[in-house]
C-alpha positions as CSV (number, residue, x, y, z in Angstrom):
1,X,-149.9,-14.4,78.4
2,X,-152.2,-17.4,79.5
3,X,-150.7,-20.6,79.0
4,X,-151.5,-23.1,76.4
5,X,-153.4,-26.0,77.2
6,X,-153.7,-29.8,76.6
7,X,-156.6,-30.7,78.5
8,X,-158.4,-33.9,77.0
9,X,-157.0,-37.1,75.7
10,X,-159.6,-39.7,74.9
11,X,-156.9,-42.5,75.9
12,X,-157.1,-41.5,79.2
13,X,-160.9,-41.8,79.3
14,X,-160.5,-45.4,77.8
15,X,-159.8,-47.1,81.2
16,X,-163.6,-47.0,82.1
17,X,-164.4,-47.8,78.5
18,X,-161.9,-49.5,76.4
19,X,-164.6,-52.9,76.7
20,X,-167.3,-50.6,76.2
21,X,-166.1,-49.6,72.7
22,X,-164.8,-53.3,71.6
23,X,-168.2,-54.4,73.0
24,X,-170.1,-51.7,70.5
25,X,-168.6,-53.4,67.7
26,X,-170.6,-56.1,68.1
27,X,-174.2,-55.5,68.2
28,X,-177.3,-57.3,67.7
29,X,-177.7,-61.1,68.1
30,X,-181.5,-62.4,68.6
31,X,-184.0,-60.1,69.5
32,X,-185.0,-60.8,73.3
33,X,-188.6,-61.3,74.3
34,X,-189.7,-58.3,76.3
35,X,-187.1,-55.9,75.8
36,X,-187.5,-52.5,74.4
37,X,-187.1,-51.3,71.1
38,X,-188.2,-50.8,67.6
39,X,-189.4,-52.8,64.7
40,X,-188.7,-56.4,66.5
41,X,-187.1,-55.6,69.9
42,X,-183.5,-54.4,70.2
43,X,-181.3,-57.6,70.2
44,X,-178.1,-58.1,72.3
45,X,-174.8,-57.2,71.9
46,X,-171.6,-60.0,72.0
47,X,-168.8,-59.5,74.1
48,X,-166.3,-60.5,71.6
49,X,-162.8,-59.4,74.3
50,X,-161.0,-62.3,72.6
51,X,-161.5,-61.8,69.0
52,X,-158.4,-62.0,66.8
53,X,-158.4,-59.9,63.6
54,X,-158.9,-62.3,60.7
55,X,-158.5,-62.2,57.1
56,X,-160.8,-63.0,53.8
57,X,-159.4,-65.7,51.1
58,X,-159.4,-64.5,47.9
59,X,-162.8,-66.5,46.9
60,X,-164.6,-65.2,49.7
61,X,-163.3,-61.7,48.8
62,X,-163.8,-62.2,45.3
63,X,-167.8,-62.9,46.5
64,X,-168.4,-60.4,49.1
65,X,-170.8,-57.3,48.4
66,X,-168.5,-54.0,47.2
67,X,-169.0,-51.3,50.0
68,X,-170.5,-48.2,49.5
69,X,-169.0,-45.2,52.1
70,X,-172.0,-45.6,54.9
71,X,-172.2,-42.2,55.9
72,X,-173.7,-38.8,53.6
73,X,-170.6,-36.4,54.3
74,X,-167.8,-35.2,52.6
75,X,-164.7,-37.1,54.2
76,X,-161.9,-35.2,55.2
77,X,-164.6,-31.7,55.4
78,X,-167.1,-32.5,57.3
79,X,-166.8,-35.7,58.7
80,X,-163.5,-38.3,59.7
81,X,-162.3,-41.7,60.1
82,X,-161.4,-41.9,63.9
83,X,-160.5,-44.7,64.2
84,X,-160.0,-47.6,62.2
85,X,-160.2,-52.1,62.9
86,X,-157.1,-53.1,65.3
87,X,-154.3,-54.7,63.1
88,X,-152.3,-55.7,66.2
89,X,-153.2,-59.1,67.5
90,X,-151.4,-58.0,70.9
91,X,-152.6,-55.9,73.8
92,X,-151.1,-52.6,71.7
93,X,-153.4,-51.5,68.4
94,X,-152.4,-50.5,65.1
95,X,-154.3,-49.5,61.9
96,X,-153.8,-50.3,58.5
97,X,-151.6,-47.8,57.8
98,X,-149.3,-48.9,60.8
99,X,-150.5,-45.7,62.3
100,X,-152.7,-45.0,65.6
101,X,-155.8,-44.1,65.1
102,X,-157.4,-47.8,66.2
103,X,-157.6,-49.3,70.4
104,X,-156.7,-52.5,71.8
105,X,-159.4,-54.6,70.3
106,X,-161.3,-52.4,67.9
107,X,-163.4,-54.4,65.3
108,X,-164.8,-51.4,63.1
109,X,-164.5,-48.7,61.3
110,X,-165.5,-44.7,63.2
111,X,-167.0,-42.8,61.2
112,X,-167.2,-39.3,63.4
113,X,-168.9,-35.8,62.9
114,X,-166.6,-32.5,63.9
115,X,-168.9,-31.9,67.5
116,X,-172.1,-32.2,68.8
117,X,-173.4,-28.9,67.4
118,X,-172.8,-31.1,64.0
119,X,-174.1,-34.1,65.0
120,X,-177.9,-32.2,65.9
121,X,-177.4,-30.8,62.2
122,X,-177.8,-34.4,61.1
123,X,-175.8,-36.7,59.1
124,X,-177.3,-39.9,57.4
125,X,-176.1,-43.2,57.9
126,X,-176.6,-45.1,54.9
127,X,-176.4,-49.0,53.7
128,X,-173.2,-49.8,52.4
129,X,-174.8,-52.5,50.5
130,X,-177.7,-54.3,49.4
131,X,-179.4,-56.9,52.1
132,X,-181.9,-57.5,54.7
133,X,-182.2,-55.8,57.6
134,X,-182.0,-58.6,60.4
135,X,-182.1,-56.3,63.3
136,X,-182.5,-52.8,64.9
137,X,-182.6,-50.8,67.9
138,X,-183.7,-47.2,68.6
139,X,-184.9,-45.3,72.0
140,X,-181.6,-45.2,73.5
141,X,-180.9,-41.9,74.6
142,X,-177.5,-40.1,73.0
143,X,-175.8,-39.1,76.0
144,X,-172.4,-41.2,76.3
145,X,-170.6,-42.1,78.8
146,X,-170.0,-38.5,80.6
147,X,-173.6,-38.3,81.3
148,X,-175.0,-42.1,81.5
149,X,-173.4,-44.7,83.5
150,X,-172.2,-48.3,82.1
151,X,-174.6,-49.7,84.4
152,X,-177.3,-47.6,82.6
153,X,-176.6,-49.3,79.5
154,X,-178.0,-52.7,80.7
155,X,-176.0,-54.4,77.9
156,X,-176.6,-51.9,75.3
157,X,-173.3,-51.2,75.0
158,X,-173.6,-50.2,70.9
159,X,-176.9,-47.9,71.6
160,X,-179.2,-47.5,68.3
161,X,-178.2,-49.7,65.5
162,X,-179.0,-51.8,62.5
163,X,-177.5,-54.9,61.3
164,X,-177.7,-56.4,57.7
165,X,-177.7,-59.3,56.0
166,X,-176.2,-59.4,52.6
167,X,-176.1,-62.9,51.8
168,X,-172.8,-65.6,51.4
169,X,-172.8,-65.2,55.2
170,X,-171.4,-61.4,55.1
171,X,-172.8,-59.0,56.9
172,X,-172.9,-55.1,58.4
173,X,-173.9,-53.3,61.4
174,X,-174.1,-50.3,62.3
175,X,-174.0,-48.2,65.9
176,X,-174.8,-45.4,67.9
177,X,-177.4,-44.0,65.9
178,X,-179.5,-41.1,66.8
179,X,-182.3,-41.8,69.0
180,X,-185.4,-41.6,66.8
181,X,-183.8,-41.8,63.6
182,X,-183.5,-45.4,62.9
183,X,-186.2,-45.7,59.6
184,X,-186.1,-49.3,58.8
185,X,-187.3,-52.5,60.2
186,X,-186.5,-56.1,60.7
187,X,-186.9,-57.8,57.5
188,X,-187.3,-54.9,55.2
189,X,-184.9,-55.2,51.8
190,X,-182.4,-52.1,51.8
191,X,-180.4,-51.2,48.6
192,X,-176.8,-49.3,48.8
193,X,-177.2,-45.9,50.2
194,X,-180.5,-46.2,51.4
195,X,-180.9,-43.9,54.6
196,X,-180.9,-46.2,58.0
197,X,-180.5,-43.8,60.5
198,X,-178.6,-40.7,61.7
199,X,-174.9,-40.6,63.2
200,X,-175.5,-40.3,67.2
201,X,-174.1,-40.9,70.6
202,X,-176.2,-43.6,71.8
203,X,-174.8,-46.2,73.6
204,X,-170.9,-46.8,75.0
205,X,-169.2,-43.9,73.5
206,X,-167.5,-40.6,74.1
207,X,-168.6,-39.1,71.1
208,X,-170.8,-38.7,67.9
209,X,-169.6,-41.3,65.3
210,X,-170.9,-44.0,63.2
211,X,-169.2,-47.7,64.4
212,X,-168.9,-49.6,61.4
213,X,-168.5,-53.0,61.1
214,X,-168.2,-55.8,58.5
215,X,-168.1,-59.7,59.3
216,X,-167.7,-62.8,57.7
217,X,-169.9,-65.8,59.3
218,X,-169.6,-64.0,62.8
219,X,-165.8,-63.0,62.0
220,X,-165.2,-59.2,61.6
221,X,-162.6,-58.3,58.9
222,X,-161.0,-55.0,58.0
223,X,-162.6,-53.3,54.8
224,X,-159.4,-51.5,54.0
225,X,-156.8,-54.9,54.1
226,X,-159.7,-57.9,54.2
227,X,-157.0,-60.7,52.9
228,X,-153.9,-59.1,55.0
229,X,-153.0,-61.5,57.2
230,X,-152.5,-60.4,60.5
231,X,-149.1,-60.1,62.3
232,X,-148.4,-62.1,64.9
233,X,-147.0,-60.9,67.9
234,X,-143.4,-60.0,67.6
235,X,-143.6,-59.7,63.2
236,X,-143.3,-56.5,61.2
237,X,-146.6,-55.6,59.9
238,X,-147.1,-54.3,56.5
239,X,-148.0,-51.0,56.1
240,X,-150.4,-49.3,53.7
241,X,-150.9,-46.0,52.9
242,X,-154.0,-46.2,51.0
243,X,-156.8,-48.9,50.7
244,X,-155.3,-52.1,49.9
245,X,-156.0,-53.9,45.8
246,X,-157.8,-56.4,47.3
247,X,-160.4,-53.7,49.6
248,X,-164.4,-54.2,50.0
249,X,-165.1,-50.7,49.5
250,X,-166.1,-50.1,45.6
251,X,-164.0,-48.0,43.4
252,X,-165.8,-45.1,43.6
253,X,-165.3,-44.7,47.2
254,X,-161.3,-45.1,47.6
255,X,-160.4,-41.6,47.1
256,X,-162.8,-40.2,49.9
257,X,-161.3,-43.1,52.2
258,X,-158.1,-42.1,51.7
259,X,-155.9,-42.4,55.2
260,X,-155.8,-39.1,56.6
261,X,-153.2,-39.6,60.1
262,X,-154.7,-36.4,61.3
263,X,-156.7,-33.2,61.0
264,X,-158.5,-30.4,62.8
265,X,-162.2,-31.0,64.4
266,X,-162.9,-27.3,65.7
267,X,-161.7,-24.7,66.4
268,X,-162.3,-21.2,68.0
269,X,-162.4,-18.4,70.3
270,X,-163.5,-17.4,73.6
271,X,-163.5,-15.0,76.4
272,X,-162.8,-17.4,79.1
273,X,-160.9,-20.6,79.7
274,X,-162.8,-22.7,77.4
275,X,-164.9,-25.9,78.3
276,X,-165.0,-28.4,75.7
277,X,-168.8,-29.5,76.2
278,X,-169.4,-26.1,75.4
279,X,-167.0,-26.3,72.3
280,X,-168.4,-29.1,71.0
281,X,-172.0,-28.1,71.4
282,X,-171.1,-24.9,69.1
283,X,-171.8,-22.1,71.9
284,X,-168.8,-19.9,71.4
285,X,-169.9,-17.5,68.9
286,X,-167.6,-15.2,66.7
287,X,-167.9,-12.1,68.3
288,X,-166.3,-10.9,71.8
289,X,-166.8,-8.6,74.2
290,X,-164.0,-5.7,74.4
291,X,-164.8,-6.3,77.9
292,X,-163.5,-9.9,78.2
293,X,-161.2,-10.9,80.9
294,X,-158.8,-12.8,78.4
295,X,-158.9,-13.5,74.9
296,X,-158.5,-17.7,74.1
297,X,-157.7,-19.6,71.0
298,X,-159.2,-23.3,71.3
299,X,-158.6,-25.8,69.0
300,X,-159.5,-30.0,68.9
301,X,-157.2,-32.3,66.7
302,X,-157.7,-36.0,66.1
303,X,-154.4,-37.9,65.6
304,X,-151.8,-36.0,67.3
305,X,-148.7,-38.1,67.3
306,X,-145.1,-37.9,69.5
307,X,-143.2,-36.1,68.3
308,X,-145.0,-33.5,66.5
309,X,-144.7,-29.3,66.9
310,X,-147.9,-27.7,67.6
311,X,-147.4,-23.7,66.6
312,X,-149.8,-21.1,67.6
313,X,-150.0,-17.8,67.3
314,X,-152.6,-14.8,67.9
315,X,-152.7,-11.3,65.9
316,X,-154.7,-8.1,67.3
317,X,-156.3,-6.0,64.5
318,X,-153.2,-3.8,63.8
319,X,-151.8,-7.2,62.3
320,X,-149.5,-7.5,65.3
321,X,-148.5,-11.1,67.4
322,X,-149.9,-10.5,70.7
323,X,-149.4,-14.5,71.4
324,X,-147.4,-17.3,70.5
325,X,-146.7,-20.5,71.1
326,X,-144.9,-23.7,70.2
327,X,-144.4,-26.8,72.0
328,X,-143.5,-30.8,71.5
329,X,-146.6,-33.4,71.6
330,X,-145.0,-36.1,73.9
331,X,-147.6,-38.7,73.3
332,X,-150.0,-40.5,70.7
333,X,-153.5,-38.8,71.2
334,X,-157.1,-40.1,69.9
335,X,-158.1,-35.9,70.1
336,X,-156.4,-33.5,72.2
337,X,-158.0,-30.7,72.9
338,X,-155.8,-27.4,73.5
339,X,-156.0,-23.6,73.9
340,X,-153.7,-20.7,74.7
341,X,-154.5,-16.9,74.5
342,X,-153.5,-13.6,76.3
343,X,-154.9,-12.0,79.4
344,X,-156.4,-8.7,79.3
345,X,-154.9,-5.4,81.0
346,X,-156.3,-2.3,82.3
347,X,-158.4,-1.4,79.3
348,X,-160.4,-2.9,76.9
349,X,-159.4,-5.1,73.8
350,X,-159.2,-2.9,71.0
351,X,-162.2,-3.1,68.6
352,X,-162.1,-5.1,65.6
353,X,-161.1,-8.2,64.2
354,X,-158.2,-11.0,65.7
355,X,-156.5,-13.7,64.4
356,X,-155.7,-16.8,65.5
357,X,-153.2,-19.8,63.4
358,X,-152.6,-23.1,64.4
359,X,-150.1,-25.9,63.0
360,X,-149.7,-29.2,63.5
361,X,-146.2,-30.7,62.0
362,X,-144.9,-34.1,61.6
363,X,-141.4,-34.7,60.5
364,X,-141.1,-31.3,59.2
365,X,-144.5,-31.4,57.3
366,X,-147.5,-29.6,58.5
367,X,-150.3,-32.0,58.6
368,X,-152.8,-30.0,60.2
369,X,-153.9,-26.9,60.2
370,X,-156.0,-23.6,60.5
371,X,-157.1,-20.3,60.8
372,X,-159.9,-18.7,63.0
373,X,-161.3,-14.8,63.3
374,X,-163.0,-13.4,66.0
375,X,-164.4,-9.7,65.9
376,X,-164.2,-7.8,69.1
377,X,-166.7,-5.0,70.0
């Protein structure tokens, strides 16, 4: 039996760019004279490292725009919330929820795609609100950090982007979009849901999403908990489990925003040991070779917490378990990546249809979870 597999944790990619992702909350100050970029010039990002979460009075709440979900996807199906704005005002992170899925310093709301292969299918970013458009940048290439260096970047830490104005002094911008897709210009009136862009990988960023972020007068705030105050270092935070009474996002969009701790990206099979580039870019098919060396289960899961069970096991055509697997998660993970099959013998995998099934549980309570078929000729 090959041995399963936890091969990719995006915390350990965050030493090279845990500034790079609280930088690409903050996009687009004044356009600079003679840089490049569309509709007005690109303008520059702020380095915001010591920003403290803040909170919304209950005037100012009462008088900022309601938000519409800034992204066409179905959450939960074909799109996710990553990560969400950093609660903790120490050098930990916490989300709403009192959950994970946030980084030291995060002042926005992910909004990701399942892979790359989805991403190049094309999901629309829209305006979560009515406004001005104050700013944009497109022509930065979507290649992220694996393939572009920070020193590439030149400051342009959030990539492609849009930032509007909705009046009161609130406003929202949104990141590495598409290159080429950006479709409205500085000074152009937008109206809730109105296309802007495409979700991309331009900019500081390890993978396709839509950065999110709402401020105040220069001062991001949390949409899901805008008049929780934060906790200090050393208080117990309160937790929510849903959007907060007092939330930006209209009532309409609550449901779909509903915290979901974790789930399954993609998943497959291959006849090798499997390379997540080539996962996420949608090459394995669903058919195999009879021929293959070794017959591999892959799966990617966002939220993996410590001390959750992941259970796998793999059934040949006949019905019969030809793999299996369980083992303890020892760590909080952004996405793990894993995989675990069988090797092949003397002779050929017999013909016709496998099964692979995958669990994630928490506390005794599967919380992710699915099932993939592969036929074998």
């Amino acid at each position: 039996m090959l041995a399963w597999n936890g091969r990719l944790d995006f915390r350990k990619l965050r030493g090279a760019c845990a500034l790079a992702l609280l930088a690409c909350s903050v996009l687009l100050g004044a356009p600079r004279v003679g840089a490049q970029g569309a509709n007005g010039g690109p303008a520059s990002e702020e380095h915001k490292a010591g920003e403290r979460p803040a909170a919304a009075g209950p005037g100012e709440v009462s008088a900022a725009p309601r938000l519409a979900i800034p992204v066409r996807c179905t959450l939960g199906s074909d799109c996710f919330i990553q990560n969400y704005f950093d609660r903790d005002p120490g050098p930990g992170w916490r989300d709403y929820a009192c959950g994970p899925l946030a980084y030291d310093g995060h002042r926005g709301t992910d909004f990701r795609v399942r892979s790359l292969a989805d991403m190049e299918r094309g999901f629309e970013v829209l305006a979560a609100a009515d406004g001005v458009v104050v700013a944009t940048r497109d022509g930065e290439p979507d290649l992220g950090l694996r393939e572009r260096s920070v020193e590439d970047l030149r400051g342009r830490d959030a990539g492609n982007g849009v930032r509007i104005d909705h009046g009161g002094g609130w406003e929202t911008q949104y990141s590495h979009l598409k290159r080429g897709s950006v479709k409205v210009r500085r000074g152009q009136r937008v109206s809730a849901g109105e296309a802007l862009g495409l979700i991309g990988l331009s900019g500081r960023t390890e993978f396709p999403h839509l950065d999110f972020v709402v401020r105040r007068r220069g001062t991001s705030i949390d949409p899901f908990a805008p008049q929780g105050v934060p906790a200090a270092p050393g208080d117990v935070p309160q937790c929510l489990q849903a959007p907060a009474t007092d939330t930006l996002w209209r009532e309409e969009a609550v449901e779909g925003l509903r915290y979901r701790p974790s789930g399954v990206l993609i998943a497959g099979f291959a006849g090798e040991t499997p390379d997540r580039g080539r996962a996420q870019r949608g090459e394995y098919g669903g058919t195999l070779d009879a021929s293959a060396p070794v017959l591999v289960f892959w799966i990617e899961v966002f939220g993996p917490r410590s001390g959750d069970i992941e259970r796998f096991d793999m059934l040949d055509p006949d019905g019969k378990v030809i793999a299996r697997h369980e083992q303890p998660i020892t760590r909080n993970y952004a996405v793990r990546f894993s995989y675990g099959g069988r090797r092949r013998g003397e002779s050929p995998w017999p013909a016709g249809e496998y099964l692979a099934r995958y669990a994630l549980e928490r506390d005794g309570r599967v919380v992710a979870d699915t099932q993939v078929r592969v036929s074998v000729r």
